[in-house]
C-alpha positions as CSV (number, residue, x, y, z in Angstrom):
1,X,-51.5,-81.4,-30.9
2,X,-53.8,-80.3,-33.4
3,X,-52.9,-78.6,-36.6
4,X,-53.8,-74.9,-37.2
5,X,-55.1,-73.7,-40.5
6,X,-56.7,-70.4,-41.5
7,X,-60.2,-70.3,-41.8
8,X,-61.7,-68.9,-45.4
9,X,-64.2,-66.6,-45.5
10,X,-67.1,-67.7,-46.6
11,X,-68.5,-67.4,-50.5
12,X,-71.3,-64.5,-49.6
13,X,-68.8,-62.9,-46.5
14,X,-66.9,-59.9,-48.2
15,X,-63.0,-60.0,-47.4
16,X,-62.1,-57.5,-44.6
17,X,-59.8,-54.5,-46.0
18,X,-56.6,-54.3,-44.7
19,X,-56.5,-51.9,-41.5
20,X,-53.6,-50.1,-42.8
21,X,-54.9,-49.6,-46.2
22,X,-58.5,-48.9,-44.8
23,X,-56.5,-46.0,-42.8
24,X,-55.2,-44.9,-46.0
25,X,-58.9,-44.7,-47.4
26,X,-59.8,-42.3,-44.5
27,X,-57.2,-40.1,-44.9
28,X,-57.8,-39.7,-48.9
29,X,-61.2,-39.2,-48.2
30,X,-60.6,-36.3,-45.7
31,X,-58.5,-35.4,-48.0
32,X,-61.1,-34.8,-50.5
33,X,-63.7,-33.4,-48.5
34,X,-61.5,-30.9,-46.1
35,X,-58.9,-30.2,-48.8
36,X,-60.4,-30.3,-52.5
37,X,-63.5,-29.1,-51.2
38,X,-65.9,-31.9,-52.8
39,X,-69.6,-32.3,-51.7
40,X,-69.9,-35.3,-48.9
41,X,-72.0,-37.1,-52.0
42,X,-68.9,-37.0,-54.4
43,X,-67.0,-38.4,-51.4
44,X,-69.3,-41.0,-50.8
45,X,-69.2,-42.0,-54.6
46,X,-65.3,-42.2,-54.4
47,X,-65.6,-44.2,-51.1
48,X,-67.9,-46.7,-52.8
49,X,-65.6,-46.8,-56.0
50,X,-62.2,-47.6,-54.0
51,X,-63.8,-49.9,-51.7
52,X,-64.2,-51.9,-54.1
53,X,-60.7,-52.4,-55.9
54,X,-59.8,-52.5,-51.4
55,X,-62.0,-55.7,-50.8
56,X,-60.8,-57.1,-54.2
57,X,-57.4,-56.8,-53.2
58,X,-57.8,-58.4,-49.7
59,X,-59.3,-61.1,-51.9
60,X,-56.1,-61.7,-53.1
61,X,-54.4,-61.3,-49.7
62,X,-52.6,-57.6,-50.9
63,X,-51.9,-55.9,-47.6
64,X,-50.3,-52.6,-48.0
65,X,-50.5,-49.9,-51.6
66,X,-46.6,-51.1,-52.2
67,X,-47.9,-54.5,-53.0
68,X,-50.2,-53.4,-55.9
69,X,-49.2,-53.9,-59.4
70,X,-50.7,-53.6,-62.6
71,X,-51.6,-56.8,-62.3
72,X,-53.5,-56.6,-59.5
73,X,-55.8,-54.1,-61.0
74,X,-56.4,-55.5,-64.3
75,X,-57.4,-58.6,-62.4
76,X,-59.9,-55.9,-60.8
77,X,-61.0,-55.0,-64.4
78,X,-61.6,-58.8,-65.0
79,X,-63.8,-59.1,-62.2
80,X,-66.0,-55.9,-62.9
81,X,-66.5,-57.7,-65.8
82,X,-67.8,-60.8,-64.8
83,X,-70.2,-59.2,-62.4
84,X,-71.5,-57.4,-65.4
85,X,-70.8,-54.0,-64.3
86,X,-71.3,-51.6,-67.5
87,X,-68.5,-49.2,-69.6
88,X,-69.6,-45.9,-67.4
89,X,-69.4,-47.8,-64.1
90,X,-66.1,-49.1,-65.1
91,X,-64.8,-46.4,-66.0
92,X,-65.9,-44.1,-63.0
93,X,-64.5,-46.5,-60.8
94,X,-61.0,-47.2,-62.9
95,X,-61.2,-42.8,-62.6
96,X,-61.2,-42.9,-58.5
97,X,-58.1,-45.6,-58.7
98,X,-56.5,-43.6,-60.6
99,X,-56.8,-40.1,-58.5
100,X,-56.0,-41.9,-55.2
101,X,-52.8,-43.4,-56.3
102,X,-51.8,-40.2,-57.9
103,X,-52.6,-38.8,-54.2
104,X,-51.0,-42.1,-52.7
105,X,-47.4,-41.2,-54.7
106,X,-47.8,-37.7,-53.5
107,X,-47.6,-38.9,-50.0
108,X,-44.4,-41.3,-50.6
109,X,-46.9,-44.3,-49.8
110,X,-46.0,-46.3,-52.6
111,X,-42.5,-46.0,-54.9
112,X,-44.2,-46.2,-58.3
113,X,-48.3,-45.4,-59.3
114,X,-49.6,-48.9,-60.3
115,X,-52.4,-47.2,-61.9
116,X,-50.5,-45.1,-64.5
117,X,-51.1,-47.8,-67.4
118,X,-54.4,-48.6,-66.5
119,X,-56.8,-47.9,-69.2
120,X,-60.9,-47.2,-68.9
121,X,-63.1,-48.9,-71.5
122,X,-64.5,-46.4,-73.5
123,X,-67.6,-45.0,-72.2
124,X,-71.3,-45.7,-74.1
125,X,-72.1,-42.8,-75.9
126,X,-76.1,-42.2,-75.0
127,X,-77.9,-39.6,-75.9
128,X,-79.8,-38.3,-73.0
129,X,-83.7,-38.7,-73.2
130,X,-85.6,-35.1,-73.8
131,X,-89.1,-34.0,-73.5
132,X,-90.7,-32.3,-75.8
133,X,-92.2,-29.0,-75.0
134,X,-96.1,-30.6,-74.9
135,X,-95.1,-33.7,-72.5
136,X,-93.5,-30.7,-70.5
137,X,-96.4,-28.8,-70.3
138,X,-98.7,-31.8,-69.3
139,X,-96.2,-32.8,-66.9
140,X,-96.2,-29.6,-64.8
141,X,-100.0,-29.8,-65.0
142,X,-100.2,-33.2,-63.6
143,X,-97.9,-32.5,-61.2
144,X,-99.6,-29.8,-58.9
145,X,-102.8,-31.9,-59.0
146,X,-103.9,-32.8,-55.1
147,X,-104.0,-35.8,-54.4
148,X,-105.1,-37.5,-51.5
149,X,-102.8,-39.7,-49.5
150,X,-103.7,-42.9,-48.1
151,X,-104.3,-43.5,-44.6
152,X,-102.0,-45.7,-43.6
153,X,-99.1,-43.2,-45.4
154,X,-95.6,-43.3,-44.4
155,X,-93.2,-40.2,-45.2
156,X,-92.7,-41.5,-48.7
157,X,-96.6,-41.9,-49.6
158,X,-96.8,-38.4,-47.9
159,X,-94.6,-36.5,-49.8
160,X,-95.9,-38.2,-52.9
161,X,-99.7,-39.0,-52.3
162,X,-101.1,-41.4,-54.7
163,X,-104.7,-42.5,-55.8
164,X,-107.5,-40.4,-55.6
165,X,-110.6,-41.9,-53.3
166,X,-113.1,-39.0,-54.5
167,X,-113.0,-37.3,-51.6
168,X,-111.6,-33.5,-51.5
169,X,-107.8,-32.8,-50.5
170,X,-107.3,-31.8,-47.4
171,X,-105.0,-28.6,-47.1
172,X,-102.0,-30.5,-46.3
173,X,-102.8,-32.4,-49.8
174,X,-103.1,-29.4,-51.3
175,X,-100.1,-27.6,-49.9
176,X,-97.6,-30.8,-51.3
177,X,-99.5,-30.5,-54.8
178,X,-98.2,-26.8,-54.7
179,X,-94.7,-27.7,-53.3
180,X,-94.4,-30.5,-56.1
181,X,-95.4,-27.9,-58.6
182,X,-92.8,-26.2,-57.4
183,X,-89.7,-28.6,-57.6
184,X,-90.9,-29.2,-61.4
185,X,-91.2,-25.7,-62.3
186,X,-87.8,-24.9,-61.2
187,X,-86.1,-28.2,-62.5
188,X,-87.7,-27.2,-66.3
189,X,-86.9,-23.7,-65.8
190,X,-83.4,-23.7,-63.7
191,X,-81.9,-26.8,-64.6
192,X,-81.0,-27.7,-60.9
193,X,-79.4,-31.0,-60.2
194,X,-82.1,-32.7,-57.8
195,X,-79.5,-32.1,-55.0
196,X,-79.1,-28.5,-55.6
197,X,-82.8,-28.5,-55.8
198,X,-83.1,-29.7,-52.3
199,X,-80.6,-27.9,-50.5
200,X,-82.3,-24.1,-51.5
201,X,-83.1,-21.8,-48.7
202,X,-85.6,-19.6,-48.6
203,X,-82.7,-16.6,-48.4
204,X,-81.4,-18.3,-52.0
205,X,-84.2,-16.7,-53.9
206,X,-83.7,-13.6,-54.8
207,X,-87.4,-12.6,-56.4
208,X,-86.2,-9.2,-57.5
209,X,-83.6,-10.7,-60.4
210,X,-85.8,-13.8,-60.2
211,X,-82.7,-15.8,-60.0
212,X,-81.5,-18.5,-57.4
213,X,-78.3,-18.8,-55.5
214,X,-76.9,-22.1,-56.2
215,X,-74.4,-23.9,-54.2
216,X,-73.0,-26.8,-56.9
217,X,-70.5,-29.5,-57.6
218,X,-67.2,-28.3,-55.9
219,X,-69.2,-25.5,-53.4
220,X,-69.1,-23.5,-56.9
221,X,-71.9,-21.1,-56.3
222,X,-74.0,-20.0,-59.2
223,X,-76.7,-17.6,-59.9
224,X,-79.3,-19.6,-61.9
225,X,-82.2,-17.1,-63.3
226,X,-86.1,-18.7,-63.5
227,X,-89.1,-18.0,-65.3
228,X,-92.4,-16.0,-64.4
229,X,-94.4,-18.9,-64.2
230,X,-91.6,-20.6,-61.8
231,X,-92.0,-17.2,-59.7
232,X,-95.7,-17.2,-59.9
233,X,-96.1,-20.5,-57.5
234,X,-93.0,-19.6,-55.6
235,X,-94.2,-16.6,-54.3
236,X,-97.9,-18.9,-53.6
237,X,-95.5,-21.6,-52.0
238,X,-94.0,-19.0,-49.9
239,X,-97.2,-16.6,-49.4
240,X,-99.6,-19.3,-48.0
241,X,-98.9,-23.6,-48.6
242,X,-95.2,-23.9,-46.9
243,X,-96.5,-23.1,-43.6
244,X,-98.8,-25.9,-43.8
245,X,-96.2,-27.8,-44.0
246,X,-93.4,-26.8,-42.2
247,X,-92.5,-27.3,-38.8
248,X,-89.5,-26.2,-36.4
249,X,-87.3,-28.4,-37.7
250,X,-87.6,-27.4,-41.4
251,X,-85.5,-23.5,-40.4
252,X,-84.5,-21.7,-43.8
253,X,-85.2,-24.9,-46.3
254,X,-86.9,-23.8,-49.4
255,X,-88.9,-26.9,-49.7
256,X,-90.5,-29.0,-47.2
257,X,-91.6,-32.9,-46.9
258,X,-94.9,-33.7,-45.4
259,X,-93.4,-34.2,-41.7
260,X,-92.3,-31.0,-41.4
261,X,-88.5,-31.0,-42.2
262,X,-86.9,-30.4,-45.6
263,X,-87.6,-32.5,-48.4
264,X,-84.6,-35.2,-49.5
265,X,-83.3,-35.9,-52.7
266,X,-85.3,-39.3,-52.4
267,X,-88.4,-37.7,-52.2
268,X,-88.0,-34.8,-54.5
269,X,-86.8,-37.7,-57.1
270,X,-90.2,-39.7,-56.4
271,X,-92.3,-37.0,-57.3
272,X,-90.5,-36.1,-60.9
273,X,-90.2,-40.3,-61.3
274,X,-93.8,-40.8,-60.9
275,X,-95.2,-37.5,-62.9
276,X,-92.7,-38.8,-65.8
277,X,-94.4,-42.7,-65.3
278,X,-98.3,-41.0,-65.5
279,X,-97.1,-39.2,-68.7
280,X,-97.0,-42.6,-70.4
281,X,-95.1,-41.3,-73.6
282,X,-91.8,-41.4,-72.9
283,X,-88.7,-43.3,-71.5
284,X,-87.7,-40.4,-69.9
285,X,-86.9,-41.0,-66.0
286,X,-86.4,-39.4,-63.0
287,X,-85.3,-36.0,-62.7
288,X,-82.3,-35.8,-64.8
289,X,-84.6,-35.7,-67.6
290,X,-85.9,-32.5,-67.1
291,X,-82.1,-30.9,-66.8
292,X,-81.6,-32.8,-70.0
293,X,-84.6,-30.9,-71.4
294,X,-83.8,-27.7,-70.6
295,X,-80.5,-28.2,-71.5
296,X,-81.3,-28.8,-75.2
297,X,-84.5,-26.7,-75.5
298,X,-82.6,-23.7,-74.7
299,X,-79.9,-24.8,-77.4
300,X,-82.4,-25.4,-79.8
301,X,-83.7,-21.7,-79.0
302,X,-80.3,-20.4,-80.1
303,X,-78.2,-20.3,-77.1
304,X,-74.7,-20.2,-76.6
305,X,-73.1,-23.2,-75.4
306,X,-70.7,-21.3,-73.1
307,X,-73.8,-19.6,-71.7
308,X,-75.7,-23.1,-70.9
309,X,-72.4,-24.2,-69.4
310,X,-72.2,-21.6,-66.8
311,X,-76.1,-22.0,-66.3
312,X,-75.9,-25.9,-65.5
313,X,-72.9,-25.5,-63.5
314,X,-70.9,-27.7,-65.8
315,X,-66.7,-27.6,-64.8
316,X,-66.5,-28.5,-68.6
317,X,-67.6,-27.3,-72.0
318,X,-67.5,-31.0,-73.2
319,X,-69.7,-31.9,-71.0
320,X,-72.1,-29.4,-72.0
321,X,-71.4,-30.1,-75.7
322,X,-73.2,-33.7,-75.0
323,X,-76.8,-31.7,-75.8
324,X,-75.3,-30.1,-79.1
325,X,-75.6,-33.8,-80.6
326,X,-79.3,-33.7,-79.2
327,X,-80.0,-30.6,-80.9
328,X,-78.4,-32.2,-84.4
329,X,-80.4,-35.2,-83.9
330,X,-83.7,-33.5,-83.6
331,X,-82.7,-31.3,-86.2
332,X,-82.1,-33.7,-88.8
333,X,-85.3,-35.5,-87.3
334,X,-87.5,-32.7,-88.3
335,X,-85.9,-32.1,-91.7
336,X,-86.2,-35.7,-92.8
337,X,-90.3,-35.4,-91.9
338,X,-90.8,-31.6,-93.1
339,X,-88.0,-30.9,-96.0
340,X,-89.3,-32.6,-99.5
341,X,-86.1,-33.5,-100.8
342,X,-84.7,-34.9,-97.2
């Protein structure tokens, strides 16, 4: 009679979660999204972030929340480490522990909250990269040049047509160079997250206050105000190149991609990515960069912090105080070249 053993997973096979604590992920989750009201992407993040504390666990052959200790998740924190994952990662991630086992004691699924004496590492402080006002201007120039897409594009190559072959844009060409001059005009001039960006309809502008109606971070909704020259190729965006574009399946969305449906936060990004890569100057990337700039041009202008808050949806002042240290630094940057006794 042969002996049985258990069969180990192999070295690149992840360890299956346990059924009962992957029920437990579900119902946080829902939790989250039904309850808190968080965006499906903030969900998403947190799913990502507990899986993986769930698979190290099952790892270590933990099968149910009572079974975690402090030990447990410090041996977590040593294994972040060796793969190398950085402070901010660590410390997001440590953040969704936390919050689910504060949830998880709420719900009498564990007798005592493992997580209460775990620490973060302190985060990196990094300034954010800024552009200055020129590398703005030449960016939003670039970016509603036409160019002509190759002929063997895909959606991606479409929505961001690369290379010019001499030949004159066609109108589609020349309806996605007005649609990208349109996502970087209201980046510089709203601030928008990327998703925010994205998920406009055309009912969200409100060209009378020249304002946008902004669904944010927690389904907080904003009213974010834009510029004239943002309104100028809105209303030629709206008046005559979105049509080229859009097809059935687009409905109310403010901006369209080149197959006729709305435009993702993958493409939007590409087009702000690649502008910032043609500027050549800077180490600025992807669209974050321009909600940085804003952020800090319109403190260096003189206004209130309290009133940038509210205009970047930010749910907390120190969040927006980040760009105050920008503003010093550039400060002190300019009075070290221009003041003769710096």
């Amino acid at each position: 009679m042969s002996e049985e053993h258990e069969v180990e997973p192999s070295a690149t096979e992840a360890p299956q979660i346990d059924p009962v604590i992957q029920q437990h992920l579900e119902d946080y989750l829902g939790y989250l999204l039904y309850q808190r009201g968080r965006s499906e992407n903030t969900v998403r993040a947190y799913e990502t972030d507990l899986r993986s504390l769930f698979v190290f666990l099952a790892s270590q052959r933990v099968t149910g929340l009572d079974q975690v200790t402090i030990e447990e998740l410090r041996g977590w924190l040593v294994r972040m480490q060796e793969e190398g994952l950085g402070r901010t990662t660590m410390a997001r991630r440590i953040s969704a522990v936390k919050n689910f086992f504060v949830w998880a004691d709420r719900q009498d699924l564990i007798a005592e909250d493992p997580a209460l004496r775990l620490q973060a590492p302190k985060k990196e402080r990094r300034l954010p990269h800024v552009l200055q006002t020129g590398q703005v201007e030449r960016l939003l120039t670039d970016i509603k040049e036409p160019r002509t897409a190759p002929s063997t594009s895909s959606q991606t190559s479409a929505d961001n047509p690369a290379g010019q072959d001499g030949a004159a844009p066609s109108e589609k060409d020349a309806a996605v160079a007005v649609r990208n001059q349109v996502i970087g005009e209201l980046l510089y001039a709203s601030g928008l997250r990327i998703s925010e960006l994205v998920s406009l309809d055309v009912g969200d502008v409100d060209f009378e206050r020249r304002a946008l109606r902004v669904l944010g971070k927690g389904n907080k909704e904003r009213m974010v105000p834009f510029g004239i020259p943002a309104q100028r190729t809105l209303e030629f965006w709206l008046r005559q190149a979105r049509e080229v574009l859009a097809s059935a399946n687009a409905e109310n969305a403010l901006l369209v991609g080149a197959r006729g449906g709305r435009l993702n936060v993958r493409q939007a990004r590409k087009v702000i990515s690649d502008a910032l890569d043609r500027l050549g100057d800077t180490s600025a990337s992807g669209p974050h960069a321009l909600r940085h700039t804003v952020a800090t041009h319109l403190l260096d202008g003189g206004a209130d912090l309290r009133a940038v808050q509210e205009f970047l949806g930010h749910s907390s002042l120190a969040t927006t105080q980040l760009y105050t240290h920008v503003s010093v630094d550039r400060l002190r940057q300019s009075y070290q070249q221009a003041h003769p006794r710096a």
